[in-house]
C-alpha positions as CSV (number, residue, x, y, z in Angstrom):
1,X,-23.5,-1.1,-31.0
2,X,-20.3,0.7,-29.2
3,X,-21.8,-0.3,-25.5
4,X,-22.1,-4.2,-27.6
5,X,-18.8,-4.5,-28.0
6,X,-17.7,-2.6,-24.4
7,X,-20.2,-5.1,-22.6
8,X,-18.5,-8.1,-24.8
9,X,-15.1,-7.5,-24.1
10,X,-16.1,-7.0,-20.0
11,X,-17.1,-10.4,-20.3
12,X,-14.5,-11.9,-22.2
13,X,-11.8,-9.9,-19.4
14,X,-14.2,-11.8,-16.7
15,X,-14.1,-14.2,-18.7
16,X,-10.6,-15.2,-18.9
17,X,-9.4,-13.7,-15.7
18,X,-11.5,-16.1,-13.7
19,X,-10.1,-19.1,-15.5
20,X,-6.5,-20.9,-15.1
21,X,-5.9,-19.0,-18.3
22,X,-5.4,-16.2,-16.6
23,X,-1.2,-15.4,-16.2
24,X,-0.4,-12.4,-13.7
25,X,3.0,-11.6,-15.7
26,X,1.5,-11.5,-18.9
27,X,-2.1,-11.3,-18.9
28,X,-2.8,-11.1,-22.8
29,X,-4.6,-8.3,-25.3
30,X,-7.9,-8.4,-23.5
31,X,-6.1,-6.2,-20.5
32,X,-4.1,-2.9,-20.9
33,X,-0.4,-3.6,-21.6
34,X,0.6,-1.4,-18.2
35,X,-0.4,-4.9,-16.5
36,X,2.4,-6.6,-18.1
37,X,5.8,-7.3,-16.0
38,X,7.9,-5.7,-17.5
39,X,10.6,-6.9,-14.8
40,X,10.5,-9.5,-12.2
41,X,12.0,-10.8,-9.0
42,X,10.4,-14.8,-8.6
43,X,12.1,-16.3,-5.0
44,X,11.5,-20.3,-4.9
45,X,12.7,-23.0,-3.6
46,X,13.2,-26.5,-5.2
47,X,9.5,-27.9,-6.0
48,X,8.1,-24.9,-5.5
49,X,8.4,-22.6,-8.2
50,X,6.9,-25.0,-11.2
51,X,9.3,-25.9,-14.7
52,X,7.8,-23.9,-17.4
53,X,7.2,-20.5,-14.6
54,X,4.1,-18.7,-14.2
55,X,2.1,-20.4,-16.8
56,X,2.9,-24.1,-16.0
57,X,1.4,-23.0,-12.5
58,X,-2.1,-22.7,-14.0
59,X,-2.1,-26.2,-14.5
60,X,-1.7,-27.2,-10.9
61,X,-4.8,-24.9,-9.9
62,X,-7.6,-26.7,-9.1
63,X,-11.3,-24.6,-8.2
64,X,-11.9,-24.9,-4.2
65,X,-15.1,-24.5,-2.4
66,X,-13.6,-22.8,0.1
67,X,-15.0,-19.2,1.0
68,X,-12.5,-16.8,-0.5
69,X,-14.4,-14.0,1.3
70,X,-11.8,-14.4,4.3
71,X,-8.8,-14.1,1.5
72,X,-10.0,-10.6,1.1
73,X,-7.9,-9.2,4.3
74,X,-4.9,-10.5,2.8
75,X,-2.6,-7.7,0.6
76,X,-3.3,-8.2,-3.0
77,X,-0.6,-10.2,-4.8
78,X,-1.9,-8.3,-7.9
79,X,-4.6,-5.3,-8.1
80,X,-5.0,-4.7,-12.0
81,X,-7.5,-1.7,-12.9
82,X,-9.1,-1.2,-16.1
83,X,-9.8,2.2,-18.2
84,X,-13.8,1.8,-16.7
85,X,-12.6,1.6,-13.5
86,X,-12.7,-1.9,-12.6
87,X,-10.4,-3.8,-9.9
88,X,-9.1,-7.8,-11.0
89,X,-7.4,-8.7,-8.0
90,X,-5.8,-11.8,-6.8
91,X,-5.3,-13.0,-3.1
92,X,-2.9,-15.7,-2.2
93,X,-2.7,-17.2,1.3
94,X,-1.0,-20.5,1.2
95,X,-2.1,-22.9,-1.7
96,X,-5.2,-20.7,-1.8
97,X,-6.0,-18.0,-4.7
98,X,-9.1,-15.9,-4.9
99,X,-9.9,-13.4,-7.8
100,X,-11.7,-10.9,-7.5
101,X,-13.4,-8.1,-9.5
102,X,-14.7,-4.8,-8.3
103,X,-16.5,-2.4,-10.0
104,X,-16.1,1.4,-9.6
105,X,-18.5,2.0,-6.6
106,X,-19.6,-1.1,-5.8
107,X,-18.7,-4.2,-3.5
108,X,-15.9,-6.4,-4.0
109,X,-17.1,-10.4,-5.2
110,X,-15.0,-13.1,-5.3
111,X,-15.0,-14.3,-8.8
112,X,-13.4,-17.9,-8.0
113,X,-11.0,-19.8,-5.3
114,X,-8.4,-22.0,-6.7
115,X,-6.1,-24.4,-4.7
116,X,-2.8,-25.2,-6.1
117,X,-1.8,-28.6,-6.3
118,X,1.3,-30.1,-6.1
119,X,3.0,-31.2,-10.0
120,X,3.0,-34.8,-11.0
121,X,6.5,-35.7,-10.7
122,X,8.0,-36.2,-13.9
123,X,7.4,-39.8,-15.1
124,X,10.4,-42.2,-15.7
125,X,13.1,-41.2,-18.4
Protein backbone atom coordinates (compact mmCIF):
# COMPACT_ATOMS: atom_id res chain seq x y z
CA UNK A 1 0.00 0.00 0.00
CA UNK A 2 3.06 2.54 1.07
CA UNK A 3 4.95 1.76 -2.47
CA UNK A 4 0.93 2.65 -3.92
CA UNK A 5 0.92 5.84 -2.88
CA UNK A 6 5.03 6.51 -3.47
CA UNK A 7 4.47 5.17 -7.18
CA UNK A 8 1.21 7.65 -7.31
CA UNK A 9 2.67 10.70 -6.26
CA UNK A 10 5.90 9.92 -8.91
CA UNK A 11 3.37 10.16 -11.31
CA UNK A 12 1.46 12.89 -10.32
CA UNK A 13 5.28 15.01 -9.92
CA UNK A 14 5.75 13.61 -13.69
CA UNK A 15 2.74 14.41 -14.03
CA UNK A 16 2.54 18.00 -13.51
CA UNK A 17 6.06 18.90 -14.13
CA UNK A 18 5.73 17.94 -17.77
CA UNK A 19 2.80 20.14 -18.25
CA UNK A 20 2.53 24.13 -18.61
CA UNK A 21 1.33 23.81 -15.06
CA UNK A 22 4.51 23.43 -14.00
CA UNK A 23 5.99 27.02 -12.38
CA UNK A 24 9.86 26.98 -11.64
CA UNK A 25 9.39 29.66 -8.68
CA UNK A 26 6.83 28.02 -7.05
CA UNK A 27 6.31 24.57 -8.06
CA UNK A 28 3.35 23.50 -5.62
CA UNK A 29 2.91 20.66 -2.72
CA UNK A 30 3.67 17.76 -4.99
CA UNK A 31 7.68 18.90 -4.74
CA UNK A 32 9.80 19.62 -1.59
CA UNK A 33 9.39 23.29 -0.44
CA UNK A 34 13.52 23.73 -0.75
CA UNK A 35 12.42 24.14 -4.58
CA UNK A 36 10.64 27.18 -3.84
CA UNK A 37 12.37 30.84 -4.65
CA UNK A 38 12.58 32.07 -1.89
CA UNK A 39 14.29 35.26 -3.61
CA UNK A 40 14.63 36.26 -7.12
CA UNK A 41 16.49 38.38 -9.54
CA UNK A 42 14.04 38.36 -13.12
CA UNK A 43 16.12 40.75 -15.90
CA UNK A 44 13.64 41.59 -18.99
CA UNK A 45 13.05 43.82 -21.27
CA UNK A 46 9.74 45.31 -22.63
CA UNK A 47 7.68 42.27 -24.23
CA UNK A 48 9.71 39.98 -22.85
CA UNK A 49 9.12 39.27 -19.45
CA UNK A 50 5.12 38.37 -19.69
CA UNK A 51 2.25 40.62 -17.34
CA UNK A 52 1.17 38.32 -14.70
CA UNK A 53 5.39 36.84 -14.29
CA UNK A 54 6.28 33.35 -14.28
CA UNK A 55 2.96 31.81 -14.46
CA UNK A 56 1.37 33.92 -17.28
CA UNK A 57 4.47 32.42 -19.26
CA UNK A 58 2.99 28.99 -19.14
CA UNK A 59 0.35 30.13 -21.26
CA UNK A 60 2.54 31.19 -24.12
CA UNK A 61 4.22 27.61 -24.16
CA UNK A 62 3.27 25.68 -26.84
CA UNK A 63 4.71 21.58 -27.15
CA UNK A 64 7.40 21.39 -30.15
CA UNK A 65 8.49 18.48 -32.04
CA UNK A 66 11.74 19.48 -32.01
CA UNK A 67 14.44 17.06 -30.49
CA UNK A 68 15.23 18.34 -27.09
CA UNK A 69 18.00 15.76 -26.84
CA UNK A 70 20.52 18.64 -28.18
CA UNK A 71 19.08 21.10 -25.28
CA UNK A 72 20.76 18.69 -22.94
CA UNK A 73 24.39 20.49 -23.37
CA UNK A 74 22.96 23.55 -22.32
CA UNK A 75 23.39 24.58 -18.27
CA UNK A 76 20.26 23.69 -16.51
CA UNK A 77 18.00 26.81 -15.90
CA UNK A 78 16.63 24.63 -13.03
CA UNK A 79 17.97 21.12 -11.62
CA UNK A 80 15.24 20.12 -8.79
CA UNK A 81 16.00 16.69 -6.99
CA UNK A 82 13.66 14.73 -5.11
CA UNK A 83 14.09 12.78 -1.61
CA UNK A 84 14.31 9.30 -4.08
CA UNK A 85 16.83 10.80 -5.92
CA UNK A 86 15.28 11.91 -8.98
CA UNK A 87 16.51 15.02 -11.30
CA UNK A 88 13.47 17.49 -12.95
CA UNK A 89 15.39 19.64 -14.93
CA UNK A 90 14.61 22.32 -17.38
CA UNK A 91 16.83 23.55 -20.40
CA UNK A 92 16.20 26.85 -22.11
CA UNK A 93 17.92 27.77 -25.35
CA UNK A 94 16.03 30.51 -27.07
CA UNK A 95 12.13 30.09 -27.19
CA UNK A 96 12.96 26.41 -26.62
CA UNK A 97 12.36 24.52 -23.09
CA UNK A 98 12.96 20.82 -22.48
CA UNK A 99 12.22 18.96 -19.10
CA UNK A 100 13.73 16.47 -18.17
CA UNK A 101 13.68 13.76 -15.49
CA UNK A 102 16.47 11.42 -14.37
CA UNK A 103 16.34 8.80 -12.19
CA UNK A 104 19.08 7.83 -9.62
CA UNK A 105 21.38 5.71 -11.91
CA UNK A 106 19.87 5.84 -14.96
CA UNK A 107 19.84 7.97 -18.31
CA UNK A 108 18.46 11.25 -18.65
CA UNK A 109 14.88 11.43 -21.01
CA UNK A 110 13.50 14.33 -22.20
CA UNK A 111 10.06 14.41 -20.79
CA UNK A 112 8.63 17.30 -23.30
CA UNK A 113 9.90 20.39 -25.58
CA UNK A 114 7.95 23.43 -25.41
CA UNK A 115 8.30 26.61 -27.57
CA UNK A 116 7.23 29.86 -26.20
CA UNK A 117 5.16 32.00 -28.13
CA UNK A 118 4.84 35.44 -28.31
CA UNK A 119 1.47 37.01 -26.10
CA UNK A 120 -1.48 38.15 -27.92
CA UNK A 121 -1.25 41.78 -27.59
CA UNK A 122 -3.80 43.09 -25.43
CA UNK A 123 -7.07 43.66 -27.36
CA UNK A 124 -8.53 47.27 -27.73
CA UNK A 125 -9.49 49.22 -24.39
Amino acid sequence: KLLDEERRVQDQRKSHFLSKEFVQAAPGPLFPHTWKDEFRIVFGRGSSVAKGGDKARGQNLKVSDVDGVALLKEKPSFDGKTEDGRHFRIYRRGALEARSIQLEGSEEEVGVVFEECPAAPPGPQ
